[in-house]
C-alpha positions in Angstrom: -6.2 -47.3 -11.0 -9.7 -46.7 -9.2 -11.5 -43.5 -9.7 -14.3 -42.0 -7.1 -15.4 -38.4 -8.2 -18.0 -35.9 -7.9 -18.9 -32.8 -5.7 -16.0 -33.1 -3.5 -13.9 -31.0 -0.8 -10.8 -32.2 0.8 -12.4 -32.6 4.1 -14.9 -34.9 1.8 -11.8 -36.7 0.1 -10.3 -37.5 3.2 -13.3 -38.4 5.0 -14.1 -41.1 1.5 -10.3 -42.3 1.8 -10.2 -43.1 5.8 -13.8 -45.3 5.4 -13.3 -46.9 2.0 -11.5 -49.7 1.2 -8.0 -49.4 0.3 -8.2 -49.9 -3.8 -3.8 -49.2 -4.1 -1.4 -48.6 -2.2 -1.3 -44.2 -3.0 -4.2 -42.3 -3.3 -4.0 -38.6 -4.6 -6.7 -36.1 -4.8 -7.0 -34.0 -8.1 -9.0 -30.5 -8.2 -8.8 -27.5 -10.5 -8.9 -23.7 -9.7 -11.1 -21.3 -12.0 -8.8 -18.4 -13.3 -9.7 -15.0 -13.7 -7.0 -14.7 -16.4 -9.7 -16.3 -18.8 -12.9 -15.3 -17.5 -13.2 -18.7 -15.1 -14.6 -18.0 -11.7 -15.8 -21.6 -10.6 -13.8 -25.1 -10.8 -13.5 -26.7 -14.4 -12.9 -29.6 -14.0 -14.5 -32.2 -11.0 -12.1 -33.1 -7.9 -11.6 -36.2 -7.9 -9.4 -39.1 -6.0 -7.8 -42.2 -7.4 -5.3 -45.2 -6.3 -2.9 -46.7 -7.5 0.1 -49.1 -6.6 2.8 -47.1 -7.7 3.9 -43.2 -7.9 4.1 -43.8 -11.6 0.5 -44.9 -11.5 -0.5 -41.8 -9.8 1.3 -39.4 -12.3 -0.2 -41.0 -15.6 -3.3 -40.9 -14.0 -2.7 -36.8 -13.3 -1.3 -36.5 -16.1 -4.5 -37.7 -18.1 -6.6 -35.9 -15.8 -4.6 -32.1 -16.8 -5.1 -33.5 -20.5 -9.0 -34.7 -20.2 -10.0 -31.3 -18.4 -7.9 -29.0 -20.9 -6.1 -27.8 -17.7 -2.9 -25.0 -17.5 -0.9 -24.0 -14.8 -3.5 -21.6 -13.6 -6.0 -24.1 -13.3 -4.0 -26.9 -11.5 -3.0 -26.0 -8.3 -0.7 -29.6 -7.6 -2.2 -32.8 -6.4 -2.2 -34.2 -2.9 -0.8 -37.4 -2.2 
């Protein structure tokens, strides 16, 4: 799995994907949404895109990315792949 993060909007994530290098065969791109629910009103975590060869590759590598960030369902809208 390949990583590229940082200050990122779709538009930019889809932008980085179409002129970069293939790095897998999938590419998803992870974000988080502040909630209100708990006093968050800006992103906790940094979006984020990754690759990988397989779907399985892709959900360890969201999965770790929920876990790393201390994300809930309020905060983690669903990936994009």
């Amino acid at each position: 799995m390949k990583r590229m993060s940082g200050n990122m909007t779709l538009h930019k994530a889809l932008k980085a994907v179409a002129s970069t290098k293939p790095r897998g065969r999938y590419w998803v791109f992870l974000y988080s949404v502040p909630n209100p629910d708990f006093g968050q009103y800006a992103p906790v975590a940094e979006p984020e895109i990754t690759w990988a060869n397989t779907f399985a590759g892709l959900r360890d590598h969201v999965a770790a990315y929920i876990e790393e960030n201390d994300l809930g369902g309020g905060n983690c809208p669903g990936a994009i792949i």
